[in-house]
RODO-2510 file (C-alpha; in nm, 4 decimals, decimal comma):
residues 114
     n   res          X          Y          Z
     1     x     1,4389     1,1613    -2,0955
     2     x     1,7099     0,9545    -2,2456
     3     x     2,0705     0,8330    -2,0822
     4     x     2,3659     0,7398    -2,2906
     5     x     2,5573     0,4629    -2,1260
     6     x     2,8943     0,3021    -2,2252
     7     x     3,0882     0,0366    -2,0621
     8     x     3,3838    -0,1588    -2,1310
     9     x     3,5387    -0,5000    -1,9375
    10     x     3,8679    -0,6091    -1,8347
    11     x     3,9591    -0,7059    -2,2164
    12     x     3,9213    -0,3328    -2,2809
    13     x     3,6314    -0,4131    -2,5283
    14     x     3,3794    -0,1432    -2,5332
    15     x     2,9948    -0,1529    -2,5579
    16     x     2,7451     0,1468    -2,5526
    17     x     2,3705     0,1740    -2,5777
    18     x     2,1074     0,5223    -2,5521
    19     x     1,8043     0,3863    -2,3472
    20     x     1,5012     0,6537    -2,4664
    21     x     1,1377     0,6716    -2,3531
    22     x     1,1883     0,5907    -1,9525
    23     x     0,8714     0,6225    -1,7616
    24     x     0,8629     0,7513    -1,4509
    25     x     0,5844     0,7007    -1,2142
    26     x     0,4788     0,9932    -0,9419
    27     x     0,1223     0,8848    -0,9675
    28     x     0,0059     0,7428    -0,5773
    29     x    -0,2201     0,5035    -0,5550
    30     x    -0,5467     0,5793    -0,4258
    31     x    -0,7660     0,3577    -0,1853
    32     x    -1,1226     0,3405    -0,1922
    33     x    -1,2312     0,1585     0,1282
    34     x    -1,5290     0,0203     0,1301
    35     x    -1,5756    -0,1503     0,4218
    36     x    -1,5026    -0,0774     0,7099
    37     x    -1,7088     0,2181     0,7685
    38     x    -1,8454     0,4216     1,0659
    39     x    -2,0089     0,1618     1,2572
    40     x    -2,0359    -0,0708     1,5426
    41     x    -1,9071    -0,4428     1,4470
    42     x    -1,8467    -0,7758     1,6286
    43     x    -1,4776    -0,8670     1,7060
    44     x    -1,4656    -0,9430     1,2982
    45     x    -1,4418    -0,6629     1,0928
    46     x    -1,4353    -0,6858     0,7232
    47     x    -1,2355    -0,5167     0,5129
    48     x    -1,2940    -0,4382     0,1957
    49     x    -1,0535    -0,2095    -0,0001
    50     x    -0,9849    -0,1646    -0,3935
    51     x    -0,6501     0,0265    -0,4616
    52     x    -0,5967     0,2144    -0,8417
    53     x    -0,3038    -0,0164    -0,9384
    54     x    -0,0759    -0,2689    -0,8268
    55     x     0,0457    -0,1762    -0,4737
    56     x     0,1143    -0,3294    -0,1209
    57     x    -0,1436    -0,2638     0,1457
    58     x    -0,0531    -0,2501     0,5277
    59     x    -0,2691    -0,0714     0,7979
    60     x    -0,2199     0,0804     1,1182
    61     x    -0,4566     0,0643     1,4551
    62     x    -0,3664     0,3918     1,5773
    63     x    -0,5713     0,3519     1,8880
    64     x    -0,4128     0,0187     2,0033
    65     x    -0,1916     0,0471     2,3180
    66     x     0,1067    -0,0067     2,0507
    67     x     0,0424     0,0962     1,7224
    68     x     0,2213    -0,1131     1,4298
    69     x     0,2734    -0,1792     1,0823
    70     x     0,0193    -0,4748     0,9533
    71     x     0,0452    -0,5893     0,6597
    72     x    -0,2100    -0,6992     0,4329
    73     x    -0,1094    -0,8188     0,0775
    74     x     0,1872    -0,7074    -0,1930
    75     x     0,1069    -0,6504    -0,5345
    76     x    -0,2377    -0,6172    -0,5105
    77     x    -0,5501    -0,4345    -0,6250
    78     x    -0,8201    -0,5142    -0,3395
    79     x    -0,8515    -0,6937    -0,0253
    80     x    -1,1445    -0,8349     0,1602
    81     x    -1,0846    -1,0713     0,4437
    82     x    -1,2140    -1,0163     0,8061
    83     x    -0,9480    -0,9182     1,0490
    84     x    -1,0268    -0,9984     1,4243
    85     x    -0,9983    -0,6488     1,6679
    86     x    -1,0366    -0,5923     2,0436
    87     x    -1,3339    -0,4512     2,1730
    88     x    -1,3440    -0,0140     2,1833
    89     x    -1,2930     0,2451     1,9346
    90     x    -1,0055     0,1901     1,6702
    91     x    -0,9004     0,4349     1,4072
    92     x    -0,7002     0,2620     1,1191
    93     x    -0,5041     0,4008     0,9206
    94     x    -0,4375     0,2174     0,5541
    95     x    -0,1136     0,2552     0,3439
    96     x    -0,0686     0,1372    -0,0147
    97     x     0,2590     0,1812    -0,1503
    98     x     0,2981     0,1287    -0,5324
    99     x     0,6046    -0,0083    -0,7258
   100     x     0,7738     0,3213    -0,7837
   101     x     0,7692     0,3788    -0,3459
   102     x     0,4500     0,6621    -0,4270
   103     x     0,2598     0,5942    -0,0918
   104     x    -0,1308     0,6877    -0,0218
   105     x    -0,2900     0,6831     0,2985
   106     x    -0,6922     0,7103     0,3970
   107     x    -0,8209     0,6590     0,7454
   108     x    -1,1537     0,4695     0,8727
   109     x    -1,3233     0,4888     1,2009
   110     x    -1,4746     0,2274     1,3689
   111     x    -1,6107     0,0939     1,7101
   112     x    -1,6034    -0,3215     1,8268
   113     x    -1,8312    -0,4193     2,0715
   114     x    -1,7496    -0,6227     2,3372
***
């Protein structure tokens, strides 16, 4: 793909440029969670999560009483931190979203005990 551009000011002075090799990205990310996984925990659950390139990371608890949008870190490649959960069954699911807006999702199951 290449794109021919030309552009002039208000002195009527007239400047053009081709711009060849653009890359375009379609590639999503994927996410490779490795922790948490289908288990019991204490109120801290770790998790541990390695994403294929650059991205941000949020995560939703899709069995709280009102599921929302966490965020976990832009521009990375992994995460591992605890994160501190209610007692009962939660089912999470994780979103990275690259540079070029391709978004992946993966879902983990887990159980806190009170």
């Amino acid at each position: 793909i290449s794109y021919y551009f030309k552009l002039n000011d208000k002195a009527n002075e007239f400047v053009s440029r081709t711009i060849t090799g653009v890359n375009i990205d379609s590639v999503v990310p994927s996410i490779e969670v490795l922790s948490p996984g289908n288990s019991a925990y204490g109120n801290k659950v770790r998790f541990d999560i390695s994403l294929s390139e650059e991205a941000s990371l949020s995560y939703i608890d899709n069995d709280a009483d009102h599921p929302r949008l966490t965020n976990l870190c832009r521009k990375c490649i992994s995460y591992n931190k605890d994160i501190n959960f209610d007692g009962g069954n939660h089912r999470i699911t994780f979103i990275a979203e690259d540079l070029a807006h391709n978004l992946a999702t993966t879902e983990a199951e887990f159980e806190v005990l009170d």
